[in-house]
PDBQT receptor file of N, H, CA, C and O in Angstrom, charges set to zero:
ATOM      1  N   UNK A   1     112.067 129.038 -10.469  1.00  0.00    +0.000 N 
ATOM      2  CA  UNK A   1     111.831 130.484 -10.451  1.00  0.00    +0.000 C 
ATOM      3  C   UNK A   1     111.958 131.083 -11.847  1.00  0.00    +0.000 C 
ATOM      4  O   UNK A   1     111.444 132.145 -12.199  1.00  0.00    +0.000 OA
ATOM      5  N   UNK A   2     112.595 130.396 -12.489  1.00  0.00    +0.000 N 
ATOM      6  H   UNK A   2     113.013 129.534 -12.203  1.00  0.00    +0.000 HD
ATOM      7  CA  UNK A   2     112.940 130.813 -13.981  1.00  0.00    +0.000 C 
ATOM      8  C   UNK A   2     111.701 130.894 -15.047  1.00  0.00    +0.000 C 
ATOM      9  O   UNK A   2     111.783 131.739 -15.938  1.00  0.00    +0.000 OA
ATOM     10  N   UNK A   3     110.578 130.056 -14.982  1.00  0.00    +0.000 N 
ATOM     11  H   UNK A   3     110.512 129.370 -14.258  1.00  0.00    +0.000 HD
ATOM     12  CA  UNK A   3     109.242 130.199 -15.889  1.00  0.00    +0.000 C 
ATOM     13  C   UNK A   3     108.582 131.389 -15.157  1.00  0.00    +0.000 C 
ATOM     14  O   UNK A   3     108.243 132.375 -15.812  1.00  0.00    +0.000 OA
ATOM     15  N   UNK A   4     108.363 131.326 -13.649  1.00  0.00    +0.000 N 
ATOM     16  H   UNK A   4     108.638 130.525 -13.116  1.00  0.00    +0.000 HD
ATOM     17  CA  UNK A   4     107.926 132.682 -12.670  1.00  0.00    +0.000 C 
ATOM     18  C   UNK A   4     108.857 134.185 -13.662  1.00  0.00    +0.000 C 
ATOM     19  O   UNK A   4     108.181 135.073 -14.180  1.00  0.00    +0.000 OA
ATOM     20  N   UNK A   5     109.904 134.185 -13.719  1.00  0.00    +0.000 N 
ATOM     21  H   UNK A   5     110.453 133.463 -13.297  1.00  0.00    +0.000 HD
ATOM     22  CA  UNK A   5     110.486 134.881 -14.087  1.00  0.00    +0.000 C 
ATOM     23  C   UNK A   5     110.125 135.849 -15.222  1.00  0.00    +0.000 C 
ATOM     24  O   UNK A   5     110.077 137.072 -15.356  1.00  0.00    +0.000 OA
ATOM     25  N   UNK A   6     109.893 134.779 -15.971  1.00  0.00    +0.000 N 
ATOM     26  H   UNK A   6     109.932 133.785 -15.862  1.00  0.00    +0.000 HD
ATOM     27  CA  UNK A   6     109.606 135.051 -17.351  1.00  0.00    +0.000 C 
ATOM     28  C   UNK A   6     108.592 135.532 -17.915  1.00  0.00    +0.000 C 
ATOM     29  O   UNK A   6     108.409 136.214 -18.924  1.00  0.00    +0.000 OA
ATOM     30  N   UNK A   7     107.330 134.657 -16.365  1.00  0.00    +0.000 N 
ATOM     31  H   UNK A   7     107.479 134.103 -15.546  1.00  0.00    +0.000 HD
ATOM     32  CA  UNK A   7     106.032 135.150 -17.183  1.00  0.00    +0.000 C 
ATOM     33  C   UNK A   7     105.981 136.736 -16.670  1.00  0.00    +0.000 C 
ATOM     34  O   UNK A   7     105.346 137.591 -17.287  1.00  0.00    +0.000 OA
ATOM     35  N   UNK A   8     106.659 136.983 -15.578  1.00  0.00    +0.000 N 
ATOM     36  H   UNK A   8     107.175 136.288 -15.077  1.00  0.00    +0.000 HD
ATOM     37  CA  UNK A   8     106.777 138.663 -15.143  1.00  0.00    +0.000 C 
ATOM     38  C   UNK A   8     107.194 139.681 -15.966  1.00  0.00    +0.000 C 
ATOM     39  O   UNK A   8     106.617 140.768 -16.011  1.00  0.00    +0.000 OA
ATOM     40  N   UNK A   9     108.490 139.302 -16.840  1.00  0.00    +0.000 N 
ATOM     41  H   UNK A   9     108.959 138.420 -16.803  1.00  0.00    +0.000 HD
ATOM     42  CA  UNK A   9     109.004 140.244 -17.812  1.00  0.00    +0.000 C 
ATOM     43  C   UNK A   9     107.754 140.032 -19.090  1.00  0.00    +0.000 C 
ATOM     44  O   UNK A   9     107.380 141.093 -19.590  1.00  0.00    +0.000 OA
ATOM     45  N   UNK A  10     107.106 138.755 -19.628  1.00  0.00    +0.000 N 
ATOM     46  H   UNK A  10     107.410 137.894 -19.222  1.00  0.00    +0.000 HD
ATOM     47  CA  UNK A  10     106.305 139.288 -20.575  1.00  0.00    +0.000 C 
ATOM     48  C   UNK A  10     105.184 140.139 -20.455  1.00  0.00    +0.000 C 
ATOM     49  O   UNK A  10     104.557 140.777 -21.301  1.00  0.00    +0.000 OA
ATOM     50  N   UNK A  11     105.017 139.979 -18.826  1.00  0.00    +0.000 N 
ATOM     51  H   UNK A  11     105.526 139.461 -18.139  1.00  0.00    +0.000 HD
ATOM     52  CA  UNK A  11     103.954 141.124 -18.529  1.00  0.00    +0.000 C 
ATOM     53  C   UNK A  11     104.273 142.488 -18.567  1.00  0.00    +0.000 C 
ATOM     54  O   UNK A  11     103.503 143.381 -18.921  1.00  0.00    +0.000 OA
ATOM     55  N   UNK A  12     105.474 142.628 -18.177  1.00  0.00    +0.000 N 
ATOM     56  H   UNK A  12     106.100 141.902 -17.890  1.00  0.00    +0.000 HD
ATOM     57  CA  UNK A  12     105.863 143.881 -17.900  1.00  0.00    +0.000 C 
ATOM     58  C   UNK A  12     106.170 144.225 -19.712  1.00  0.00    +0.000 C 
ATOM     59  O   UNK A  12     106.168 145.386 -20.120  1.00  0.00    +0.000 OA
ATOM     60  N   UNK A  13     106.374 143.244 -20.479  1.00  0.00    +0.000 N 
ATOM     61  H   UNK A  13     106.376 142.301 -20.148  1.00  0.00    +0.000 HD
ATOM     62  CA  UNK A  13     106.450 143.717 -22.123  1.00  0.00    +0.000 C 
ATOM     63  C   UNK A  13     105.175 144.068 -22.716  1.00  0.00    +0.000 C 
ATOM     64  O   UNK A  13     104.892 144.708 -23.729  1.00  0.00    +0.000 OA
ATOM     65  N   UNK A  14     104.422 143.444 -21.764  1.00  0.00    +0.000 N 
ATOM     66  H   UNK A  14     104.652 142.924 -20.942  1.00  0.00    +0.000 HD
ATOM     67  CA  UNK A  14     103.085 143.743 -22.868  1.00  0.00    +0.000 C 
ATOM     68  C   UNK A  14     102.523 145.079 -22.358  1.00  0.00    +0.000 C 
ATOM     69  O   UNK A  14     101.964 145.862 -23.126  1.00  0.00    +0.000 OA
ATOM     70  N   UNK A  15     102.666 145.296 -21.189  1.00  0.00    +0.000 N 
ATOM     71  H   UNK A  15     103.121 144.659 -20.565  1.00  0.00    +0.000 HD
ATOM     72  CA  UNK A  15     102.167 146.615 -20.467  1.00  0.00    +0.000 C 
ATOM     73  C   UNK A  15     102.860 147.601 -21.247  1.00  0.00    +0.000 C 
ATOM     74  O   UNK A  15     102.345 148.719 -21.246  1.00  0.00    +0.000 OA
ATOM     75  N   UNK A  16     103.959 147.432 -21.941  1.00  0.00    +0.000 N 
ATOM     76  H   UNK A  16     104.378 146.524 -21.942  1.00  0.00    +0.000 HD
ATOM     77  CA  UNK A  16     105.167 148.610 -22.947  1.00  0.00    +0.000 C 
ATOM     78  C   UNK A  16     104.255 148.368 -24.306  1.00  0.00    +0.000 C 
ATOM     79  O   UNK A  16     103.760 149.132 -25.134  1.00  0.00    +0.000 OA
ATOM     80  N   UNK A  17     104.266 147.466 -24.197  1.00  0.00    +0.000 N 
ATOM     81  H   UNK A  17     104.668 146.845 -23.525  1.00  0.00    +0.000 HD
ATOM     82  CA  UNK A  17     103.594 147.342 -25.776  1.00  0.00    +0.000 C 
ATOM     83  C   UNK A  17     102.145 147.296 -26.018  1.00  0.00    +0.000 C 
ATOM     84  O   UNK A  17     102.004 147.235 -27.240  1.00  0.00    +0.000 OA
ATOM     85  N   UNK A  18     101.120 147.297 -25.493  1.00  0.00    +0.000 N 
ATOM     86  H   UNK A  18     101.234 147.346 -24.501  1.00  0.00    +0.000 HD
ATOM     87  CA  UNK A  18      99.997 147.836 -25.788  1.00  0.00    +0.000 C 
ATOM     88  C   UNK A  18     100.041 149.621 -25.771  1.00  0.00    +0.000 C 
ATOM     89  O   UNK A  18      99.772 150.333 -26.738  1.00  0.00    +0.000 OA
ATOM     90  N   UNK A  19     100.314 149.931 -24.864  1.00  0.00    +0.000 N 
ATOM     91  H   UNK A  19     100.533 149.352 -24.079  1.00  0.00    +0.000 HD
ATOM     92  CA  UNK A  19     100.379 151.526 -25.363  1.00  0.00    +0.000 C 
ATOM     93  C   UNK A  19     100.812 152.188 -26.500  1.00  0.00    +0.000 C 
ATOM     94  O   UNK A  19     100.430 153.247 -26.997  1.00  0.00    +0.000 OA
ATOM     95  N   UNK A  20     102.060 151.044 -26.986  1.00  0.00    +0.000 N 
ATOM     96  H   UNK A  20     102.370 150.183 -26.582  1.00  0.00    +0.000 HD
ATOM     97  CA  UNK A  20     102.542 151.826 -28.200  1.00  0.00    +0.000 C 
ATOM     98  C   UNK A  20     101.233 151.102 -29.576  1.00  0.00    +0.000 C 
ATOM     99  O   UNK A  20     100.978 151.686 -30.629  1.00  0.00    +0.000 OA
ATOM    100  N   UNK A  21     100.631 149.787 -29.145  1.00  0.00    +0.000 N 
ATOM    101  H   UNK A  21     100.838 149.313 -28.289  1.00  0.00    +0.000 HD
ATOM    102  CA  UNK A  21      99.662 149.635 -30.341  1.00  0.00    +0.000 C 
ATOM    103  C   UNK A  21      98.619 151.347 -30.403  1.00  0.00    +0.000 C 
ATOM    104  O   UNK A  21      98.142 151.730 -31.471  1.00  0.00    +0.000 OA
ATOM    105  N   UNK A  22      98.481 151.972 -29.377  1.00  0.00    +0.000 N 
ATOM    106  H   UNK A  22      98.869 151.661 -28.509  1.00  0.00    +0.000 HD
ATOM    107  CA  UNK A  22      97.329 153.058 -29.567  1.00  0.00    +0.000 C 
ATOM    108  C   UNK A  22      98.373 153.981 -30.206  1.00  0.00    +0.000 C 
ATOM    109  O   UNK A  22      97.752 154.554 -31.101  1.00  0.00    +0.000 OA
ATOM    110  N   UNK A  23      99.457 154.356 -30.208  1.00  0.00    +0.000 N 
ATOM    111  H   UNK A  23      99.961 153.890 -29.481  1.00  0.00    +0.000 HD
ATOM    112  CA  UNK A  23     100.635 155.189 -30.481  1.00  0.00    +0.000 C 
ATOM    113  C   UNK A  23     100.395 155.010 -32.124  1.00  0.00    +0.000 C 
ATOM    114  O   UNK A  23      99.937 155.790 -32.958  1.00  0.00    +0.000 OA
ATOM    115  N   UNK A  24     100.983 153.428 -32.245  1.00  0.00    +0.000 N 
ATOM    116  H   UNK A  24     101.355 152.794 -31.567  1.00  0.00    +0.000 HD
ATOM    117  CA  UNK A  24     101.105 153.797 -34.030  1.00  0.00    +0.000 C 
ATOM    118  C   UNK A  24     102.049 152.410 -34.251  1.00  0.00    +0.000 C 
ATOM    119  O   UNK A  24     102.733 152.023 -33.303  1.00  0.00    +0.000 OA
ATOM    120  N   UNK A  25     102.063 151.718 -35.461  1.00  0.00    +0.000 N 
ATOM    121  H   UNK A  25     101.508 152.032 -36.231  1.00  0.00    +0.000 HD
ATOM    122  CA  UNK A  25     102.557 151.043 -35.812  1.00  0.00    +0.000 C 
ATOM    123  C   UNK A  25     104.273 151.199 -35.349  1.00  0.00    +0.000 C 
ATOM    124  O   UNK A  25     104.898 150.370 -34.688  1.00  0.00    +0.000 OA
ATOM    125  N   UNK A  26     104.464 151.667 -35.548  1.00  0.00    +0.000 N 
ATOM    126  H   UNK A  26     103.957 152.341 -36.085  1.00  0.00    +0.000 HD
ATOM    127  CA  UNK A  26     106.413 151.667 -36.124  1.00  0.00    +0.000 C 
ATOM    128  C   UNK A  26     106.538 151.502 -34.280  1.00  0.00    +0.000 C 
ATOM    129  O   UNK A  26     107.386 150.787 -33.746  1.00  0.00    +0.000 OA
ATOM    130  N   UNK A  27     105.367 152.435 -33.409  1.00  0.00    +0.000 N 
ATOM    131  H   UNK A  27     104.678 153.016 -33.843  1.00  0.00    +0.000 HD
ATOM    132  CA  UNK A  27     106.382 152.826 -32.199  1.00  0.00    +0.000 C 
ATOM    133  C   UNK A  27     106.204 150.852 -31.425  1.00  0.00    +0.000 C 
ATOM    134  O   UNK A  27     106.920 150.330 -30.570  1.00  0.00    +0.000 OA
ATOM    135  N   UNK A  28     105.022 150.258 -32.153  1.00  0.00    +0.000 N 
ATOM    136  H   UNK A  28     104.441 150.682 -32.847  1.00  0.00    +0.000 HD
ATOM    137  CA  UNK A  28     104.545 148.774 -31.434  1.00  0.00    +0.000 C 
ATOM    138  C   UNK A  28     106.208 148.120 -31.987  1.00  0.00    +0.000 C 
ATOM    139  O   UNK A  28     106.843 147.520 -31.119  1.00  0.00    +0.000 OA
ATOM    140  N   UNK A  29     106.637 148.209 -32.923  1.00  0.00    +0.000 N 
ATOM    141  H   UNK A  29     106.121 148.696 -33.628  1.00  0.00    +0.000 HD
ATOM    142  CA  UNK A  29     107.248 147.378 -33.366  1.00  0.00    +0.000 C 
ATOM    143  C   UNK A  29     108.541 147.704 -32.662  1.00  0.00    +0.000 C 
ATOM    144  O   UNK A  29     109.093 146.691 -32.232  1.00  0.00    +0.000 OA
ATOM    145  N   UNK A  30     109.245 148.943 -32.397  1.00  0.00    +0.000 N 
ATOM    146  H   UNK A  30     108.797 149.767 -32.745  1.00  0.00    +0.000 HD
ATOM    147  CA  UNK A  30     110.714 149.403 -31.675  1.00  0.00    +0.000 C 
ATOM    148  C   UNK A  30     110.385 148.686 -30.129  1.00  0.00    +0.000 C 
ATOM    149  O   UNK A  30     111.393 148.058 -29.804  1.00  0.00    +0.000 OA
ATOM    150  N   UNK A  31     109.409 148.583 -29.171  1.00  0.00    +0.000 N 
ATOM    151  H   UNK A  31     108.591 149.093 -29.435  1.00  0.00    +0.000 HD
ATOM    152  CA  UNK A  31     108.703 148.070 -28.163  1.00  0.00    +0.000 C 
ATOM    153  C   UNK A  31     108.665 146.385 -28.960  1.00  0.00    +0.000 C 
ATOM    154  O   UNK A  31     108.906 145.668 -27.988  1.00  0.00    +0.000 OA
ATOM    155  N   UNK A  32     108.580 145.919 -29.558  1.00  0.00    +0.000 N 
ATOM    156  H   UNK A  32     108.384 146.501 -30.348  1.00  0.00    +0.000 HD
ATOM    157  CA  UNK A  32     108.587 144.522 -29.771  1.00  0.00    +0.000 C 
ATOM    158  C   UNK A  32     110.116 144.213 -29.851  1.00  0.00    +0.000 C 
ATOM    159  O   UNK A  32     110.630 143.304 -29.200  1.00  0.00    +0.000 OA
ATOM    160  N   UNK A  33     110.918 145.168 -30.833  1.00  0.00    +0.000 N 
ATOM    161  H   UNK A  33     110.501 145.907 -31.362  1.00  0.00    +0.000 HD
ATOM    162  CA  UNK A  33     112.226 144.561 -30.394  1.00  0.00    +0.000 C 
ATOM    163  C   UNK A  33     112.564 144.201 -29.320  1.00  0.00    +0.000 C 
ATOM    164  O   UNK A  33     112.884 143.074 -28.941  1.00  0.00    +0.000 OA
ATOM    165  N   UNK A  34     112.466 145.815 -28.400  1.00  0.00    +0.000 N 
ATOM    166  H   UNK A  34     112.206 146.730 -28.708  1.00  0.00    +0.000 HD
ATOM    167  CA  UNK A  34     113.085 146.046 -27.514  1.00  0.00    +0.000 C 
ATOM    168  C   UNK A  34     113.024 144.488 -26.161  1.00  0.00    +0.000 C 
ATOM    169  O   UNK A  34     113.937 143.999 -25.497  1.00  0.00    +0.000 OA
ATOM    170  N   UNK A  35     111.398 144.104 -26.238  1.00  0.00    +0.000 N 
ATOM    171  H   UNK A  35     110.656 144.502 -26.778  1.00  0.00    +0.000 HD
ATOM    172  CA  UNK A  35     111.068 143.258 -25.671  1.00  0.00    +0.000 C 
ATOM    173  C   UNK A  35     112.104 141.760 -26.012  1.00  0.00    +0.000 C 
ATOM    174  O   UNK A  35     112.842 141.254 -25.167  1.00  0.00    +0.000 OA
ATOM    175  N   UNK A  36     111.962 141.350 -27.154  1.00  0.00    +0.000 N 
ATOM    176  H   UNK A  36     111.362 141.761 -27.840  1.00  0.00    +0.000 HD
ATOM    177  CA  UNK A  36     112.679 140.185 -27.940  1.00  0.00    +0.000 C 
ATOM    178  C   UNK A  36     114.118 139.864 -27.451  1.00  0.00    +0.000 C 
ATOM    179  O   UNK A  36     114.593 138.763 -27.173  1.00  0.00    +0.000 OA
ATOM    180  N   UNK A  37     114.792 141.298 -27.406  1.00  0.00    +0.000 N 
ATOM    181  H   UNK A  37     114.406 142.192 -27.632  1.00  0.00    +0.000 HD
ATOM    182  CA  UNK A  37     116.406 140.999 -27.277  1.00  0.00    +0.000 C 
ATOM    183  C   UNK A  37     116.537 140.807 -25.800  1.00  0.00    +0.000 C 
ATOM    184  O   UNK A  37     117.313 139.990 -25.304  1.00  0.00    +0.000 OA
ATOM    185  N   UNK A  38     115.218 142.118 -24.660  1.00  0.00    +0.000 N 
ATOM    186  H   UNK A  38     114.587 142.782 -25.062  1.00  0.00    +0.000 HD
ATOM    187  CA  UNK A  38     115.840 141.786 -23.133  1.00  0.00    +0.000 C 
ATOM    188  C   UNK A  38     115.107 140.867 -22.338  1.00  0.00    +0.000 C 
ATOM    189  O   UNK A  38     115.644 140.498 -21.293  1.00  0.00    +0.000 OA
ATOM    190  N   UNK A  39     113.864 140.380 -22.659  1.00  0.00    +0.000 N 
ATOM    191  H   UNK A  39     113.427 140.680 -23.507  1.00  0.00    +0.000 HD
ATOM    192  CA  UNK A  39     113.075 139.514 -22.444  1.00  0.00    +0.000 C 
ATOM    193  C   UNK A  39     112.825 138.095 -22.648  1.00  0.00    +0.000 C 
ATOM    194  O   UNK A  39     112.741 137.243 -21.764  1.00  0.00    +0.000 OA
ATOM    195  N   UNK A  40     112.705 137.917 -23.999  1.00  0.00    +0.000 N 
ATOM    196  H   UNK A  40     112.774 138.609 -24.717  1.00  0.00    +0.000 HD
ATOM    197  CA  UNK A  40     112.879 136.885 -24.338  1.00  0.00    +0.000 C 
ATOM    198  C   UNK A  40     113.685 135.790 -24.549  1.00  0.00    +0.000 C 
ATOM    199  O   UNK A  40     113.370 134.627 -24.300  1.00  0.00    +0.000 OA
ATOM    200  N   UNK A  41     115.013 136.276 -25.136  1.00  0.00    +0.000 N 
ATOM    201  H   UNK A  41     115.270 137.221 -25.338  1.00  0.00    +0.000 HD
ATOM    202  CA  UNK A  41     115.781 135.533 -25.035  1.00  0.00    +0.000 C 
ATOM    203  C   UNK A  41     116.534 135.056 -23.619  1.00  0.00    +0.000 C 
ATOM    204  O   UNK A  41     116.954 133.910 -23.457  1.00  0.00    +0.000 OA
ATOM    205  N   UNK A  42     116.632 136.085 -22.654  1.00  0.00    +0.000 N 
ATOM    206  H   UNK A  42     116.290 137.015 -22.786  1.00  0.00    +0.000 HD
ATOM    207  CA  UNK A  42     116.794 135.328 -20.919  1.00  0.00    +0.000 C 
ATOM    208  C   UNK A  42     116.387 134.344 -20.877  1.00  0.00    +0.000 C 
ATOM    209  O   UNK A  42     117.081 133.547 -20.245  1.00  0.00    +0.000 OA
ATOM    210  N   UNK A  43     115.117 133.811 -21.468  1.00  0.00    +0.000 N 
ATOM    211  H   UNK A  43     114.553 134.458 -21.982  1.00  0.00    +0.000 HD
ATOM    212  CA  UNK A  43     114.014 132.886 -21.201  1.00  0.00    +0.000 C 
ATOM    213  C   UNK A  43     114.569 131.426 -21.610  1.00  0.00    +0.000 C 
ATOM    214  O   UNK A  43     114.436 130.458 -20.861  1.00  0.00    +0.000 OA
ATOM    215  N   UNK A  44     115.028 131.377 -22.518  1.00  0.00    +0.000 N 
ATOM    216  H   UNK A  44     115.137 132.163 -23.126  1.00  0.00    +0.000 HD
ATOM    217  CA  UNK A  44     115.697 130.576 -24.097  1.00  0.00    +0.000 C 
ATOM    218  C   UNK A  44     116.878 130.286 -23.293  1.00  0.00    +0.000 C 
ATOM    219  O   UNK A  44     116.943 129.140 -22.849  1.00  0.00    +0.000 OA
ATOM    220  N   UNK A  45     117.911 131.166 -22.992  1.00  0.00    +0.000 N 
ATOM    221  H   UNK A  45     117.858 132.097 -23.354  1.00  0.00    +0.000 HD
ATOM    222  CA  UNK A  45     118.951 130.704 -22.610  1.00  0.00    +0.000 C 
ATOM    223  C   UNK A  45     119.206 130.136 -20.797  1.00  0.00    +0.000 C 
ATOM    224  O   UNK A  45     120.029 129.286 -20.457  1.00  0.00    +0.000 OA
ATOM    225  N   UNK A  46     118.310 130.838 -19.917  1.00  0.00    +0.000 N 
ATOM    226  H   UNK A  46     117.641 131.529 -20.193  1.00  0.00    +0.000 HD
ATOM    227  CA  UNK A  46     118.513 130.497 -18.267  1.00  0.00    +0.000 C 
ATOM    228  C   UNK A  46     118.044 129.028 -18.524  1.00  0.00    +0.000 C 
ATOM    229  O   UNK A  46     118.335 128.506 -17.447  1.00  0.00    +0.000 OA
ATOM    230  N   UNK A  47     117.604 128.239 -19.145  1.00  0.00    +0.000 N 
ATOM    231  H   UNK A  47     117.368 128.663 -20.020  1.00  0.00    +0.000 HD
ATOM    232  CA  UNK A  47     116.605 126.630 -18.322  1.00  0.00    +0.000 C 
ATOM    233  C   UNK A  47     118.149 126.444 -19.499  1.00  0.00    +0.000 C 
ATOM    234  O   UNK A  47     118.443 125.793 -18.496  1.00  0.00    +0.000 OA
ATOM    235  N   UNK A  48     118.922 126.395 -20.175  1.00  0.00    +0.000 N 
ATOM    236  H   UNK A  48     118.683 126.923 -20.990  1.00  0.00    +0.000 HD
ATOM    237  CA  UNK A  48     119.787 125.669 -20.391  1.00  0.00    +0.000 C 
ATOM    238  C   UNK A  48     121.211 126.041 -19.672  1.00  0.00    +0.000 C 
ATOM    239  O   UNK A  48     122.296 125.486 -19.847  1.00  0.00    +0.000 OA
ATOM    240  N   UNK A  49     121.017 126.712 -19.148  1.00  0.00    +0.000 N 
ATOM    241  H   UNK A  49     120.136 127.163 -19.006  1.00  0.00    +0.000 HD
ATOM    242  CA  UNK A  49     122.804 126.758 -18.582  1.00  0.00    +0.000 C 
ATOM    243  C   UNK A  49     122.150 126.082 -17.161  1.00  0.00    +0.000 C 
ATOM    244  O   UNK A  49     122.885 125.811 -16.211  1.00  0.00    +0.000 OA
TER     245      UNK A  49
């Protein structure tokens, strides 16, 4: 369930983050953090514990 998981939150990141590409640089990039720290890394760390 954990790759299922994952590919859901990057969807749900990219749906945040294409809007901010029409917005403007700076707002794509606060939306890329934001994605990185709650998204991504879940990903990285659940298949090893």
């Amino acid at each position: 369930t954990s790759p299922t998981l994952c590919l859901t939150l990057h969807l749900i990141a990219a749906g945040h983050i294409l809007p901010g590409l029409a917005e403007g640089e700076n707002r794509e990039q606060k939306v890329w953090a934001r994605a990185g720290t709650s998204a991504v890394l879940p990903c990285y760390l659940s298949p090893r514990k």
